[in-house]
BAPA-206982 format. One record per residue: residue in three letters; chain; x, y, z of N, C-alpha, C in turn. Coordinates in nm, 4 decimals. Atoms other than C-alpha are relative to their C-alpha. Layout:
<atoms>
+-----+-------+----------+----------+----------+----------+----------+----------+----------+----------+----------+
: res : chain :     n.px :     n.py :     n.pz :    ca.px :    ca.py :    ca.pz :     c.px :     c.py :     c.pz :
+-----+-------+----------+----------+----------+----------+----------+----------+----------+----------+----------+
: ALA :     A :        X :        Y :        Z :        X :        Y :        Z :        X :        Y :        Z :
...
+-----+-------+----------+----------+----------+----------+----------+----------+----------+----------+----------+
</atoms>
This chain:
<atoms>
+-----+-------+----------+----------+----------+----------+----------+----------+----------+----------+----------+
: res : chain :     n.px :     n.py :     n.pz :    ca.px :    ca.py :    ca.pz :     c.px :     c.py :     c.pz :
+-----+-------+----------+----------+----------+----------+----------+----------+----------+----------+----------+
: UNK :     A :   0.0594 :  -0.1115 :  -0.0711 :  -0.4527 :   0.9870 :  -1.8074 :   0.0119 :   0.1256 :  -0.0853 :
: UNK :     A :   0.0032 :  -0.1009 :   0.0749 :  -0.5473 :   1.3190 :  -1.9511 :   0.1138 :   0.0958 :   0.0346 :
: UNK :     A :  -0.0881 :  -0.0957 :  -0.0740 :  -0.3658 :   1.5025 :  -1.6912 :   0.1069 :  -0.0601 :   0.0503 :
: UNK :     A :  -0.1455 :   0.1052 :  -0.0646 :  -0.0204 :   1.4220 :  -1.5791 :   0.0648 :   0.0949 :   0.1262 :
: UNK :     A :  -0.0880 :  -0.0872 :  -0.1095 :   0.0074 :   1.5632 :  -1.2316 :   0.0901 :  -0.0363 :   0.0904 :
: UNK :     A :  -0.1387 :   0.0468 :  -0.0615 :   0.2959 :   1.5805 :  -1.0246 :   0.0174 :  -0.0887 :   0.1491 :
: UNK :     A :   0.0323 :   0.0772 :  -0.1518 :   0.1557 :   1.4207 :  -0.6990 :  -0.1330 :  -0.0759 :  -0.0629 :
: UNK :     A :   0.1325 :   0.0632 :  -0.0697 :  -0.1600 :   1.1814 :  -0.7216 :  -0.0196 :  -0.0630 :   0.1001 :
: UNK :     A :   0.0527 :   0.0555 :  -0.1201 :  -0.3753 :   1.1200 :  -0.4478 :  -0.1248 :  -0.0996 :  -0.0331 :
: UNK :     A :   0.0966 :   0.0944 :   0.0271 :  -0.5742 :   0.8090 :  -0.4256 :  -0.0525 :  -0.1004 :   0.1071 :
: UNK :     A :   0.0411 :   0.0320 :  -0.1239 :  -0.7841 :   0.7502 :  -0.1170 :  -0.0492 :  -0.0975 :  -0.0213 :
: UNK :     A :   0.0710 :   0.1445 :   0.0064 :  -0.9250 :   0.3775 :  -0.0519 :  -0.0676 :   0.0020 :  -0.1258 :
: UNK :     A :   0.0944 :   0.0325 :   0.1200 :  -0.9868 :   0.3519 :  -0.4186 :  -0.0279 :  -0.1618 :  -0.0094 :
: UNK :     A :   0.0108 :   0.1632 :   0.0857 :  -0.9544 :  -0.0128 :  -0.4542 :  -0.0654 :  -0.0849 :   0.1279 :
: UNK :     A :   0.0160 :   0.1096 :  -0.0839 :  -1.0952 :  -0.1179 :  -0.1023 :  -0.1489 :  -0.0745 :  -0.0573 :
: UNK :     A :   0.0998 :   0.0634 :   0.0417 :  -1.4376 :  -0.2089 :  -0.2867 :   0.0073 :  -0.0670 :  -0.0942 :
: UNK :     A :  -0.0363 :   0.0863 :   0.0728 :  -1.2760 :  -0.4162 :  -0.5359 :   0.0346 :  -0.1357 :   0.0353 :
: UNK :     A :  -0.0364 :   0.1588 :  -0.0221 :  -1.1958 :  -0.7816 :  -0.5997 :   0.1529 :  -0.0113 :   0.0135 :
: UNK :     A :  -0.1315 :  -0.0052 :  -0.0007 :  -0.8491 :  -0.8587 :  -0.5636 :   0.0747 :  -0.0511 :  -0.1735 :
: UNK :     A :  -0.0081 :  -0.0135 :   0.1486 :  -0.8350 :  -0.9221 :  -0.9374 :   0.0603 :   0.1425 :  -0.0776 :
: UNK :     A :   0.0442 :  -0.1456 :   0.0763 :  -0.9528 :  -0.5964 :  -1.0218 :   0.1378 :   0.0997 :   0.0719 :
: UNK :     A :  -0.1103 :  -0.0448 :  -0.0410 :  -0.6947 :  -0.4766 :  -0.7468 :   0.1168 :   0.0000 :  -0.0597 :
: UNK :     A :  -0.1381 :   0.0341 :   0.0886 :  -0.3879 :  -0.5792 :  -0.8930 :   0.0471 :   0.0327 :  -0.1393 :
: UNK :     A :   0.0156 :  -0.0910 :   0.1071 :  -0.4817 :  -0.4552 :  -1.2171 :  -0.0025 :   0.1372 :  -0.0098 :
: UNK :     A :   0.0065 :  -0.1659 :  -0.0460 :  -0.5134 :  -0.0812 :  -1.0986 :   0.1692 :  -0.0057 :   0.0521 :
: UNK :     A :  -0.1725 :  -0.0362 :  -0.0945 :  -0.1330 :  -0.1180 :  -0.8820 :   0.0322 :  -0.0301 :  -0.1118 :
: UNK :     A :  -0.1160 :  -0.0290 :   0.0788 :   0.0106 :  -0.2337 :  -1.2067 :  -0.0145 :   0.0724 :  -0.0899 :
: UNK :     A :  -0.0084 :  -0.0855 :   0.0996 :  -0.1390 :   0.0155 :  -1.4454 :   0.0424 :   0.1404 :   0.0737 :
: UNK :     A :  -0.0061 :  -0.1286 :  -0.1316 :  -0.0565 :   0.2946 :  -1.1086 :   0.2019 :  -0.0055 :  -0.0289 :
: UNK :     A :  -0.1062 :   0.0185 :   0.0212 :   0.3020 :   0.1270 :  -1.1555 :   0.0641 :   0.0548 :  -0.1507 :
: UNK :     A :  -0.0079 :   0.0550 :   0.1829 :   0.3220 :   0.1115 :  -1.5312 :  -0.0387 :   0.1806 :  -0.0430 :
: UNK :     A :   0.0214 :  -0.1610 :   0.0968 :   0.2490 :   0.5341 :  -1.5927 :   0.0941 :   0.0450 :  -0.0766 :
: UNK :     A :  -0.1185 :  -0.0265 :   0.0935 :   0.4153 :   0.6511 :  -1.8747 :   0.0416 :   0.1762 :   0.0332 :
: UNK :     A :  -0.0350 :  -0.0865 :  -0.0506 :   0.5003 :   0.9507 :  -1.6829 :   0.0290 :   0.0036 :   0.1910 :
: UNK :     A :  -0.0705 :   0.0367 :  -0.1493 :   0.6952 :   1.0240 :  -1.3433 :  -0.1395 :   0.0729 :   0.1061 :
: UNK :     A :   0.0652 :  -0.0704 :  -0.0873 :   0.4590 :   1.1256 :  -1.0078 :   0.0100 :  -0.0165 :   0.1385 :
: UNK :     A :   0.0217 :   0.0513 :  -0.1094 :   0.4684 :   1.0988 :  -0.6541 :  -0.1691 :  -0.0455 :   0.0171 :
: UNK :     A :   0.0860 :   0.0618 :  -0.0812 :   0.1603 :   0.8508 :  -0.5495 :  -0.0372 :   0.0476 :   0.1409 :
: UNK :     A :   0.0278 :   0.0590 :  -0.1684 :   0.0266 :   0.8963 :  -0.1726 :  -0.1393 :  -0.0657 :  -0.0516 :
: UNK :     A :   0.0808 :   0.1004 :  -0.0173 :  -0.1928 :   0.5967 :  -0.1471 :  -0.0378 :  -0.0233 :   0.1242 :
: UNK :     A :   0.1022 :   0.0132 :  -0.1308 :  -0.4434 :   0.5995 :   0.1462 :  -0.0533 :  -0.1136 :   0.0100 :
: UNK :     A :   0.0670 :   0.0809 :   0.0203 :  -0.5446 :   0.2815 :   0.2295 :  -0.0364 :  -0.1099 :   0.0955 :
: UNK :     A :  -0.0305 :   0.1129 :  -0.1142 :  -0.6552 :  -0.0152 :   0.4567 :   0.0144 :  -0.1334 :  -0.0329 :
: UNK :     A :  -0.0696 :   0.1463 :   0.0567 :  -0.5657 :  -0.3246 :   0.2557 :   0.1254 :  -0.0117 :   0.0064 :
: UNK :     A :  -0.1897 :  -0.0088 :  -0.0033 :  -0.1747 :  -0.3911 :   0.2977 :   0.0071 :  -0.0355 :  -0.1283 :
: UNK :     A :  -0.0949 :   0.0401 :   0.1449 :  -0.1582 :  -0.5240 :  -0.0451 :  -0.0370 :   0.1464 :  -0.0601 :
: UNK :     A :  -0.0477 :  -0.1361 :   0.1103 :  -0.2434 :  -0.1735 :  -0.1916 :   0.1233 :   0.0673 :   0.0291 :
: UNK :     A :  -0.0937 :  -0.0570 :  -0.0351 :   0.0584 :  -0.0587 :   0.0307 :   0.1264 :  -0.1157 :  -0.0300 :
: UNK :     A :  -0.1424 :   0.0769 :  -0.0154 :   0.3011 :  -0.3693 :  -0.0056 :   0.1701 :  -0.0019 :  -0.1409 :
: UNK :     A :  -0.0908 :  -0.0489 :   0.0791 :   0.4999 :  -0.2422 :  -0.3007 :   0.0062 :   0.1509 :  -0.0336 :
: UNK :     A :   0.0047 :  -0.0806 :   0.0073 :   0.4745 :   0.1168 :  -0.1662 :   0.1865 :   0.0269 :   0.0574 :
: UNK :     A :  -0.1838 :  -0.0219 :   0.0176 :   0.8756 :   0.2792 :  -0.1968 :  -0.0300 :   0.0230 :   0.2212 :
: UNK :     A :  -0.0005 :  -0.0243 :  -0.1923 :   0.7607 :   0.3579 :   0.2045 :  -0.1444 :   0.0160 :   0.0357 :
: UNK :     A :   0.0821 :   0.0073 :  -0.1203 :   0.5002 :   0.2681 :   0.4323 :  -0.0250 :   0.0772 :   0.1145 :
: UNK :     A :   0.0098 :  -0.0926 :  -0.1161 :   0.3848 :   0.5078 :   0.6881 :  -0.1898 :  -0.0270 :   0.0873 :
: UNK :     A :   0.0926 :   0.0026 :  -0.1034 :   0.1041 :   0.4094 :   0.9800 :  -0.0286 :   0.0797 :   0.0735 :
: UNK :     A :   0.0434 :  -0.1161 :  -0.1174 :  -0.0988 :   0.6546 :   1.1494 :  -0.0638 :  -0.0885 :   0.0853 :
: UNK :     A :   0.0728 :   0.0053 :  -0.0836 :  -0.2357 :   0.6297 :   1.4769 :  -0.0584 :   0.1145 :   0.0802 :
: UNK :     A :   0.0374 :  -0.1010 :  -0.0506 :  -0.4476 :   0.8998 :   1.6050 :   0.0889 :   0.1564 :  -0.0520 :
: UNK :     A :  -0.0612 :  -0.1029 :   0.0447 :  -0.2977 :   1.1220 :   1.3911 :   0.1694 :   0.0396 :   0.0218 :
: UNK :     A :  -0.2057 :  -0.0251 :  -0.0460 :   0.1181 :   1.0347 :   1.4537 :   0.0241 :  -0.1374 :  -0.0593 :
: UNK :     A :  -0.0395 :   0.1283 :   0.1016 :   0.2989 :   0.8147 :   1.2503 :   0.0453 :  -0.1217 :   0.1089 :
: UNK :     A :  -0.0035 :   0.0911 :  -0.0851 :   0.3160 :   0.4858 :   1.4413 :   0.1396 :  -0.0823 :  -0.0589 :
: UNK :     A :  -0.1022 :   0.0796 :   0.0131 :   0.5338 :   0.2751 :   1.2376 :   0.0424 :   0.0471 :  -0.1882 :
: UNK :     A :  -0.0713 :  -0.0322 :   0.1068 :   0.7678 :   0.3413 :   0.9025 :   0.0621 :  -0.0463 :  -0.0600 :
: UNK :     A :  -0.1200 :   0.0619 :   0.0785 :   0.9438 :   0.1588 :   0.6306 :  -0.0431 :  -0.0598 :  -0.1258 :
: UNK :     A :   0.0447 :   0.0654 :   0.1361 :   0.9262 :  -0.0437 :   0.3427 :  -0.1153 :  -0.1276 :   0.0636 :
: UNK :     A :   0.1288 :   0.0987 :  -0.0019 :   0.6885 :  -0.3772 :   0.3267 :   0.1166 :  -0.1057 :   0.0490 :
: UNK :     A :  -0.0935 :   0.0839 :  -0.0495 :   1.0261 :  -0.5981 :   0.4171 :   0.0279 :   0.0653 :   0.1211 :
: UNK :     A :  -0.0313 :  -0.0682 :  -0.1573 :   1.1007 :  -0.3383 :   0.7275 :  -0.0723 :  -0.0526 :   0.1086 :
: UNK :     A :   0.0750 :   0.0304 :  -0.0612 :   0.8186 :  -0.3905 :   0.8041 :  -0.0976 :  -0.0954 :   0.0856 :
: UNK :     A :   0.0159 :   0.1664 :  -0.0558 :   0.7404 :  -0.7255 :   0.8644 :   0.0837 :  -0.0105 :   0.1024 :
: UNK :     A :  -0.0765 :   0.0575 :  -0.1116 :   1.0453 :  -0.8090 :   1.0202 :   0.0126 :   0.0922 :   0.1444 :
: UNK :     A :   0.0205 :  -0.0560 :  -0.1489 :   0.9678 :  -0.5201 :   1.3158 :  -0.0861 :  -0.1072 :   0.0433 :
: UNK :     A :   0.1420 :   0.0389 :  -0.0554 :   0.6576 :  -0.7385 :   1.3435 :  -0.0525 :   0.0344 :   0.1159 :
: UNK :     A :   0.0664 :  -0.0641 :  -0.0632 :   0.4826 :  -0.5019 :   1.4839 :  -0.1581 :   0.0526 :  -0.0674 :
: UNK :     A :   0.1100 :   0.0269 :   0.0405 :   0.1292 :  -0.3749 :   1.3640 :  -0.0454 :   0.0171 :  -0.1140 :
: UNK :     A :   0.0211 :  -0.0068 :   0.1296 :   0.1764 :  -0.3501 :   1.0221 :   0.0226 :  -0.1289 :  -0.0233 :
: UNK :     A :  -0.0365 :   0.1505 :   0.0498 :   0.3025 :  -0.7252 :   1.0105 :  -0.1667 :  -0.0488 :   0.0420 :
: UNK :     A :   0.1088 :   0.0910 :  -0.0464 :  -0.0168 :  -0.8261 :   1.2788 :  -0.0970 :   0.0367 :  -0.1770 :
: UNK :     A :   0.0786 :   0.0136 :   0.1160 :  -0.2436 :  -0.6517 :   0.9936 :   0.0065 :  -0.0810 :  -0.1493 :
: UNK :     A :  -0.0340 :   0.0796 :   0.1079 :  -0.0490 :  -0.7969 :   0.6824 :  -0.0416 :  -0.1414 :   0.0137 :
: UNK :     A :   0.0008 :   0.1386 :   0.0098 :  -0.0667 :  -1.1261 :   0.8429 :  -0.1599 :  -0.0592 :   0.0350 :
: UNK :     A :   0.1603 :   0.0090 :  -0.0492 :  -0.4753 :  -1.0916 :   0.9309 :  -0.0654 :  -0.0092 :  -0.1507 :
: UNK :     A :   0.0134 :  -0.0270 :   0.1278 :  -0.5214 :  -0.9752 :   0.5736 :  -0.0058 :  -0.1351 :  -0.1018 :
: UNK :     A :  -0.0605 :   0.0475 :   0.1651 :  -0.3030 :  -1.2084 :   0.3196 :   0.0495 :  -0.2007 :   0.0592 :
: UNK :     A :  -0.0186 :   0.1223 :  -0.0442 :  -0.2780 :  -1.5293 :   0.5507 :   0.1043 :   0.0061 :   0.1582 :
: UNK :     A :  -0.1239 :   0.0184 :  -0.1134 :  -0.0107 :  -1.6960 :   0.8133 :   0.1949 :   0.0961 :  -0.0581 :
: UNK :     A :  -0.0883 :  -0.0943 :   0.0118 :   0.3272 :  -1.5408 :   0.8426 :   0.1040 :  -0.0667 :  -0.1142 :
: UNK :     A :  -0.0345 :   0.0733 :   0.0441 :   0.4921 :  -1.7680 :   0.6028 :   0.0308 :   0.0410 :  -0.1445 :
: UNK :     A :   0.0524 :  -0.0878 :   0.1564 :   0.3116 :  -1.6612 :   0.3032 :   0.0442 :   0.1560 :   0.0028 :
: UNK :     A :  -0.0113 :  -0.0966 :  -0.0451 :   0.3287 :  -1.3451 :   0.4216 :   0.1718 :   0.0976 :  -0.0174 :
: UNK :     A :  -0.0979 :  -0.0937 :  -0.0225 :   0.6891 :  -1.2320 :   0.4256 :   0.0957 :  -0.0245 :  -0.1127 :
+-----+-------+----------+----------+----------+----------+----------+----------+----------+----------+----------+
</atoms>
């Protein structure tokens, strides 16, 4: 990157991608050779499942909070979505 700013924001960039192409963007997002806070906007759980914290809105109030392991095991509606998404719960956790 040209610029190395101290927050990037990166709204549903990858929901029109393949899951190829996905995974290639989270590990070059991972992989910056400089420090930043990320917020990642998104409705795929795998762009969020190796986010340091998870945060669900609903109508504008955070519904549910934690990591991608918290979060499952509330199984509540970040698990139903994960597990609609990426398969049965199995795979999944």
């Amino acid at each position: 990157m040209a610029i190395r700013p101290p927050i990037l924001i990166l709204d549903d960039t990858t929901s029109a991608l393949d899951m190829e192409t996905e995974a290639e963007i989270q590990e070059n997002l991972n992989n910056l050779d400089f420090e930043c806070t990320k917020l990642i906007i998104a409705q795929r759980t795998s762009s969020a499942r190796y986010a340091d914290r998870i945060v669900i809105l609903e109508d504008g109030r955070i519904k549910e909070c934690g990591t991608h392991d918290e979060l499952m095991r509330q199984r509540g509606y970040y698990y139903e979505i994960y597990t609609l998404q990426n398969g049965n719960e199995e795979e999944a956790v």
